[in-house]
C-alpha positions as CSV (number, residue, x, y, z in Angstrom):
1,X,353.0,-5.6,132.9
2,X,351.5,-4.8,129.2
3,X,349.6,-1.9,128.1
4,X,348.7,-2.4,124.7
5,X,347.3,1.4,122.9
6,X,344.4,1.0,120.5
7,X,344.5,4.2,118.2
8,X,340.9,3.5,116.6
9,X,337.8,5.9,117.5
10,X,334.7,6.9,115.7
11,X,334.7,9.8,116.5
12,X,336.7,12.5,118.2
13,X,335.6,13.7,121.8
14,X,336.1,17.7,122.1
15,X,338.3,17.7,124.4
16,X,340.6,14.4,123.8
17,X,344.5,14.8,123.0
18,X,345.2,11.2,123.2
19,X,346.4,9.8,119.8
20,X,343.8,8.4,117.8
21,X,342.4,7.6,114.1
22,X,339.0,6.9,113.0
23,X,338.1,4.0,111.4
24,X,334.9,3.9,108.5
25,X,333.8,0.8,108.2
26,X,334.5,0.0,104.7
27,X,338.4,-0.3,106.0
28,X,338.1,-1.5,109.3
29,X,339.1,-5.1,108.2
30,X,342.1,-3.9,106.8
31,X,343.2,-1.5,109.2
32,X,342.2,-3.7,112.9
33,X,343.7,-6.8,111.0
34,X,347.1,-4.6,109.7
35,X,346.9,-3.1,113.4
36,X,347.0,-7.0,115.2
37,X,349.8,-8.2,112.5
38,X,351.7,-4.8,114.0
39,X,351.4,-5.2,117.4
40,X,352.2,-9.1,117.1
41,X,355.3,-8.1,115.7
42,X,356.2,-6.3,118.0
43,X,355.1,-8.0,121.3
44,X,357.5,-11.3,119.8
45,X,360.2,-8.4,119.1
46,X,360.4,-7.4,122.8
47,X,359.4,-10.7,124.3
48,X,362.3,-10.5,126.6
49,X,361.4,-7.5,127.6
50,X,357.8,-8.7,128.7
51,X,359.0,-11.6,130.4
52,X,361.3,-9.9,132.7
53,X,358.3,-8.1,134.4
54,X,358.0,-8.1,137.8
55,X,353.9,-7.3,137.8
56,X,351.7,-10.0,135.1
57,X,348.8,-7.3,134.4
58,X,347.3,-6.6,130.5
59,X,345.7,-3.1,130.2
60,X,344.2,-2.3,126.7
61,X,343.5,2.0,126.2
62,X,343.2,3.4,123.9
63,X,341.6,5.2,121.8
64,X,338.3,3.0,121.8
65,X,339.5,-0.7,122.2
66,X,335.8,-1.4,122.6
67,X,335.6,-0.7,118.7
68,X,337.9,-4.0,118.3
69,X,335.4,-6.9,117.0
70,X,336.4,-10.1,119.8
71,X,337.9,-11.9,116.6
72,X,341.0,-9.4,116.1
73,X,341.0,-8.7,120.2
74,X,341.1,-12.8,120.7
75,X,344.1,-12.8,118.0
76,X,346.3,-10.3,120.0
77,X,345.6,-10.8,123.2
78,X,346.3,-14.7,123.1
79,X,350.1,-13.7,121.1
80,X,350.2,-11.4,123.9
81,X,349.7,-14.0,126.6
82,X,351.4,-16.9,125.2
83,X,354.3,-14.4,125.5
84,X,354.1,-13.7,129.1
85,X,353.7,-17.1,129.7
86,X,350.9,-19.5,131.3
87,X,350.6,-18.1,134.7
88,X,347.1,-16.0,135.2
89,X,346.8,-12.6,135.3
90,X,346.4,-10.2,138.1
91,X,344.9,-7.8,136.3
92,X,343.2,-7.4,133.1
93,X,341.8,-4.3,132.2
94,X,340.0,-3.1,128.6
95,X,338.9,0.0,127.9
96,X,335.2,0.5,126.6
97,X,332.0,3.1,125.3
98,X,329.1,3.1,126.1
99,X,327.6,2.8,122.7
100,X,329.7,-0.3,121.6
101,X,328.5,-2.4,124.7
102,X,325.3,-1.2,124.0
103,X,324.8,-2.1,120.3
104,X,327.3,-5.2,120.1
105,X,325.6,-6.8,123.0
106,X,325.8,-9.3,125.9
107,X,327.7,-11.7,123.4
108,X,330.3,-8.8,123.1
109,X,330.4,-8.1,126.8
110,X,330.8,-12.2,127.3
111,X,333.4,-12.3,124.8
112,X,335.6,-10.1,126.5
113,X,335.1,-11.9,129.8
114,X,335.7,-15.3,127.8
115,X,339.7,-13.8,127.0
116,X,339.9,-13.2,130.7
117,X,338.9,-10.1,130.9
118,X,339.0,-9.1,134.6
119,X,337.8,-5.4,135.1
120,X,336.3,-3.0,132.2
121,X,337.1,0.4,132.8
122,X,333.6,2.8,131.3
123,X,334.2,6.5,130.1
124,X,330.6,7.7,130.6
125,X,332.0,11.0,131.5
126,X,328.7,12.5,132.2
127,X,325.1,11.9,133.1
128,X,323.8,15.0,131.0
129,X,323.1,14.5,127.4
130,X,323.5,18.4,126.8
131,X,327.1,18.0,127.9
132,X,327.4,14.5,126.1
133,X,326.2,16.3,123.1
134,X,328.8,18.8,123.6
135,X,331.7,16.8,124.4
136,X,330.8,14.9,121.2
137,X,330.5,11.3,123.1
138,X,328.3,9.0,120.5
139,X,326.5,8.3,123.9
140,X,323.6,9.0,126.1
141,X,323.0,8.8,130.0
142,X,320.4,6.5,129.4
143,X,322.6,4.5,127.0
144,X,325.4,4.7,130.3
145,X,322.6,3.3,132.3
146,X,322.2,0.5,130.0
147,X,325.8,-0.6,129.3
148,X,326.5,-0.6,132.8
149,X,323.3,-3.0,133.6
150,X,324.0,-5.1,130.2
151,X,327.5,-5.8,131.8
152,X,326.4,-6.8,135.2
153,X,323.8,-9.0,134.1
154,X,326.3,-11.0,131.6
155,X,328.9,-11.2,134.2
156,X,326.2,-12.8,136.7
157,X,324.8,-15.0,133.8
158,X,328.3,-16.5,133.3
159,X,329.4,-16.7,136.8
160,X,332.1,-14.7,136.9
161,X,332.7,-11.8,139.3
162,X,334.3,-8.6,137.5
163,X,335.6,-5.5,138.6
164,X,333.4,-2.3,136.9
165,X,335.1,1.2,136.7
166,X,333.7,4.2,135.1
167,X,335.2,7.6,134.3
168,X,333.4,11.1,135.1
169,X,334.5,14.7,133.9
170,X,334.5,17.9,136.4
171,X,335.5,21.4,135.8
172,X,333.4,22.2,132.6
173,X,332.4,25.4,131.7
174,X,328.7,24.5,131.8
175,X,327.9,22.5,134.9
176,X,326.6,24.0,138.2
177,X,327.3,22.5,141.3
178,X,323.7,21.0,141.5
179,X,323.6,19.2,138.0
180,X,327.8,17.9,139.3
181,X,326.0,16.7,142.5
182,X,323.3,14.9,140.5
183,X,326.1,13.2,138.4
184,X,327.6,12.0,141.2
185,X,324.3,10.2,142.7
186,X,323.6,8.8,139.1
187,X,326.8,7.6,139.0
188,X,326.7,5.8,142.5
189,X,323.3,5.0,142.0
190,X,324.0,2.8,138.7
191,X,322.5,-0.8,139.1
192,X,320.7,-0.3,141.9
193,X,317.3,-0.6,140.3
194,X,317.7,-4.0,139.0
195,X,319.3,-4.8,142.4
196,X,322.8,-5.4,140.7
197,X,326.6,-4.7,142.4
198,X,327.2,-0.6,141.7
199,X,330.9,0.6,140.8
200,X,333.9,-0.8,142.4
201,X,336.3,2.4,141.0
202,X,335.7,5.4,139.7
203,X,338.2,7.6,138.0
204,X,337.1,11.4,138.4
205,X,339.0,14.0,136.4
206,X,339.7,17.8,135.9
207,X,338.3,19.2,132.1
208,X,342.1,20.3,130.9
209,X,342.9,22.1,127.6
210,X,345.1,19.7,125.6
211,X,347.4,20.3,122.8
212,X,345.4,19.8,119.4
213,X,342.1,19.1,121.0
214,X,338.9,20.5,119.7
215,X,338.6,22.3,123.0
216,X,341.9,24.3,122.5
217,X,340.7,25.5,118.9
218,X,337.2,26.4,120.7
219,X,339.0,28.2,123.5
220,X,341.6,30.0,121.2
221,X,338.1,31.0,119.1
222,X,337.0,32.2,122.3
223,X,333.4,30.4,122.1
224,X,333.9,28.1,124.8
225,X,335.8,29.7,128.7
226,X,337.6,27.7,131.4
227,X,336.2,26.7,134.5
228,X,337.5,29.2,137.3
229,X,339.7,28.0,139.7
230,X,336.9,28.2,142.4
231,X,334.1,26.4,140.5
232,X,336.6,23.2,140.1
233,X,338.0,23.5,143.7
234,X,334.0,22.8,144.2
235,X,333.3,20.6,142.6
236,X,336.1,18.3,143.7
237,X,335.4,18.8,147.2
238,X,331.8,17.8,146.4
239,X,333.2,14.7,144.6
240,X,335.4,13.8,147.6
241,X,332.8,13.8,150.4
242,X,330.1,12.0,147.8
243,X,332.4,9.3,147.7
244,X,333.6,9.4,150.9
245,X,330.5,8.4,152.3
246,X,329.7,5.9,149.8
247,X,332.7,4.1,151.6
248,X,335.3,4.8,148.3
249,X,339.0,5.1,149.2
250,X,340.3,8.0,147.6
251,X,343.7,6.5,146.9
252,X,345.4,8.9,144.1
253,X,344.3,12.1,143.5
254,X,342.1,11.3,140.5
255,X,340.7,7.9,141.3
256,X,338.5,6.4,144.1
257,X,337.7,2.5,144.9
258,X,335.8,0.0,147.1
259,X,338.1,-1.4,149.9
260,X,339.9,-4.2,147.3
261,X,339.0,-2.6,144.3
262,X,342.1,-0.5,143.6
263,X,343.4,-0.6,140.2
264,X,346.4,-2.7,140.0
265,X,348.2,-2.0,136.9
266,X,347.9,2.2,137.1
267,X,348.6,1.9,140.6
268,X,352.5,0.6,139.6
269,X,352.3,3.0,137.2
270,X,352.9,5.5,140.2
271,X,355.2,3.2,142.0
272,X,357.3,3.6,138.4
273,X,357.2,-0.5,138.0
274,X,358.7,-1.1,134.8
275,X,356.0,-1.4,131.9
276,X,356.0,-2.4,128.0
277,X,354.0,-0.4,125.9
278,X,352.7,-1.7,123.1
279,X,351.2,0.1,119.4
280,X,351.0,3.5,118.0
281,X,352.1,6.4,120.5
282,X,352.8,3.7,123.5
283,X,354.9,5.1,126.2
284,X,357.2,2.0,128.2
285,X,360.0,2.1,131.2
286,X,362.4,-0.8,131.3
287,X,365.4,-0.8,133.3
288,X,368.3,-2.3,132.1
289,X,370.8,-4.8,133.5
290,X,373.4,-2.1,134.6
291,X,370.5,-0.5,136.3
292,X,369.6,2.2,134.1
293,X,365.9,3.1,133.2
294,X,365.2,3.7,130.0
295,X,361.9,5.4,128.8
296,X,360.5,4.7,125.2
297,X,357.9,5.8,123.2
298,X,356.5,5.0,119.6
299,X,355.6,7.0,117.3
300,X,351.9,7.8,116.5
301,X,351.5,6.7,113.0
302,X,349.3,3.6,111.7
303,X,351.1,0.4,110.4
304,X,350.3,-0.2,106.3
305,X,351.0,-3.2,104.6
306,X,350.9,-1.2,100.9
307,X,354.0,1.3,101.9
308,X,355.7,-0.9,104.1
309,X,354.7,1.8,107.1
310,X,354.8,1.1,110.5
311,X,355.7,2.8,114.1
312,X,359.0,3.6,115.1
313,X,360.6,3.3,118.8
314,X,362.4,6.1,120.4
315,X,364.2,6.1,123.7
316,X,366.1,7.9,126.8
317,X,368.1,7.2,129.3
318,X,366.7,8.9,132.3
319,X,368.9,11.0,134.7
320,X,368.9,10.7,138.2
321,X,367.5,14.0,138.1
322,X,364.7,12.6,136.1
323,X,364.0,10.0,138.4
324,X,364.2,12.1,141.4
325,X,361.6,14.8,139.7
326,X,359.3,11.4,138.6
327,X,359.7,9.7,142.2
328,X,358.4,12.7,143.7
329,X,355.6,13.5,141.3
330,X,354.4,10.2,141.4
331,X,354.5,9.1,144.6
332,X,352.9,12.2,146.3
333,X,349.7,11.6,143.8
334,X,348.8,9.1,145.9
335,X,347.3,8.4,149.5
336,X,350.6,6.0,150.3
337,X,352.3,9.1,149.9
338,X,356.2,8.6,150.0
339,X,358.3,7.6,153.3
340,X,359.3,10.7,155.1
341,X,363.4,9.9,155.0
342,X,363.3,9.2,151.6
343,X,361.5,12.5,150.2
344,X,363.8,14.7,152.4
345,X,366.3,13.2,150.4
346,X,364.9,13.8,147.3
347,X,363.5,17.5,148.2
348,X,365.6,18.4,150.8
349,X,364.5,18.9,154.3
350,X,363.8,21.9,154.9
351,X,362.2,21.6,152.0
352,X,359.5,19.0,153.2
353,X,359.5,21.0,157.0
354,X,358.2,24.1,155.3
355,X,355.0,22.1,153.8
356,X,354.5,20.0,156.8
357,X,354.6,23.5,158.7
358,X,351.9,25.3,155.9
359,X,349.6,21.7,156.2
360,X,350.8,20.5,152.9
361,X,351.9,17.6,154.1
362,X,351.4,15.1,157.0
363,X,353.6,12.4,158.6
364,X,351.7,9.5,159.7
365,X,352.7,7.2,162.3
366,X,354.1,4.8,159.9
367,X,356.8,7.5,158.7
368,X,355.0,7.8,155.4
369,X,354.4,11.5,154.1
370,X,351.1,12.4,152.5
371,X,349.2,15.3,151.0
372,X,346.1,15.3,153.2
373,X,342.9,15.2,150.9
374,X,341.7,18.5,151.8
375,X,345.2,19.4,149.9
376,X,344.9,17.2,146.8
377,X,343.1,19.9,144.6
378,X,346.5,22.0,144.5
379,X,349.0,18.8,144.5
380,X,350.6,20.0,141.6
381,X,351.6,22.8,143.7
382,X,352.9,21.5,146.2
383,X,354.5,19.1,143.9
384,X,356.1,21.9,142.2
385,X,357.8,23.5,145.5
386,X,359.1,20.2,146.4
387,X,360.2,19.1,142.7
């Protein structure tokens, strides 16, 4: 299980955190090709580490990995793969905008399907070119539209079935709960016009102030205000019965897929399956052969072959305290919810009877506590009393 961190964007989105350069395009050769000698490095560095895996998955983030011409993506991946060895993939997931599967084309989109690529993963965020415009995405809705059709149709051309998630943003400032609900039926309505397949996933999440994002310095200006607590309770609710009735399984608080459709790698994510991240700012869990698991990090600064530069790795062992706090956190984010015996354990139980008593929490049949849906919104909260 590989997630590989692409730190390349054009452009900043207002309200991103996520470590990132840009690139001009007078040094992109240097930098993408100094980037792949980097991560190749480092992959054959931690090889063990890869091969020990339990889960065979690839997930490329970033960042925009879609900025990435197929030439430097083909180069890494396949250093990648001959590392983790012959057998196929589960899962492999790349990240991608609008606007570079739009102006790069079906020979793009069949490149990536030509390296394997299973499942593309879409952050078209919004259906409003006002809010587009705000957010500072180099996209348009109509552009959206397009990408997602110029995907479909290569992936039919070429005979191969992929898996098509896109990524929507609630809780901003500036959206009613008429022009949410009309996102929501764009969004469910892509493809079918042309009479193509619409999204298997969608990944729906909260507008949230992040450390050195142009939305804190607009917010600390005080020329941009919060969502209330009661507009985003809204407009997830609305979210939740939209895709409800589409026939989505809502199966972690933030993301919603077709029966089968359920992302693999992120999924073990929140089953804490160990993970090697790879590149600038790349989190990874390993555990070790005495049994303890060890999170790592890199740091966030770009390799250079002029100063010798590149990323160092730090690391922690993690307490059982920190795995207790993580079990719980994780686990309860999602519809499997944890068995009942095990988080009375790990919160205590009258802990978990107090919640079960408010409606926090249900025990199914099959032992397993959950936070019903109707609960989800304030998970954190009930997170927090259990943690």
């Amino acid at each position: 299980m590989v997630y590989l961190h692409v730190p390349f964007c054009r452009s900043f989105c207002t309200y991103c955190g996520f470590y990132s350069e840009t690139c001009s395009k007078d040094r992109q050769g240097t930098l993408f090709n100094e980037y792949a000698d980097a991560i190749l490095k480092e992959a054959e560095d931690r090889k063990e580490e890869i091969r020990s895996n339990p889960l065979r998955t690839l997930y490329i983030g970033g960042g925009t990995p879609s900025v990435l011409p197929p030439d430097v993506l083909s180069r890494i991946v396949g250093g990648i793969r001959s590392i983790q060895g012959p057998a196929p993939l589960r899962e492999f997931t790349i990240e991608a905008n609008p606007e570079d599967i739009v102006e790069k084309g079906d020979e793009y989109v069949a490149a990536l399907l030509d390296l394997g690529v299973t499942r593309i993963s879409m952050g078209i965020q919004s259906f409003d070119d006002g809010i587009l415009k705000w957010m500072n995405r180099r996209h348009s809705a109509a552009g959206a539209v397009s990408a997602y059709s110029l995907i479909r149709r290569t992936a039919l051309r070429s005979g191969r079935d992929i898996d098509l998630s896109i990524d929507l943003i609630f809780g901003l400032p500036q959206i009613e709960p008429q022009a949410w609900e009309e996102t929501l039926d764009k969004a469910l309505a892509l493809g079918r016009d042309e009479g193509l397949r619409g999204p298997d996933h969608i990944s729906a999440y909260q507008l949230s102030v992040e450390e050195g994002s142009a939305l804190e310095e607009l917010i600390g200006r005080g020329e941009c205000a919060e969502a209330s607590d009661e507009a985003c309770a809204l407009q997830y609710s609305m979210l939740c019965t939209k895709l409800r009735a589409a026939g989505f399984n809502h199966y972690e608080v933030s993301n919603f897929a077709l029966p089968g459709h359920e992302a693999v790698h992120n999924s073990a994510y929140w089953n804490r399956t160990p993970y090697t991240g790879l590149g600038p700012g790349a989190h990874s869990l390993t555990i070790r052969d005495d049994g303890q698991q060890v999170r790592s990090w890199n740091s966030q600064v770009l390799p250079d072959r002029k100063t010798w530069r590149k990323y160092s790795r730090e690391m922690e062992v993690l307490s059982d305290e920190d795995i207790r706090v993580e079990r719980i956190m994780l686990g309860l984010r999602t519809a499997a919810g944890l068995p009942a015996d095990e988080l009375s354990l790990l919160a205590g139980k009258d802990a978990l009877e107090k919640q079960v008593a408010a409606g926090c929490l249900a025990i199914g049949p099959d032992g397993r506590a959950r936070i019903p849906e109707e609960r989800f919104f304030i998970s954190d909260e009930i997170i927090g009393s259990l943690v």
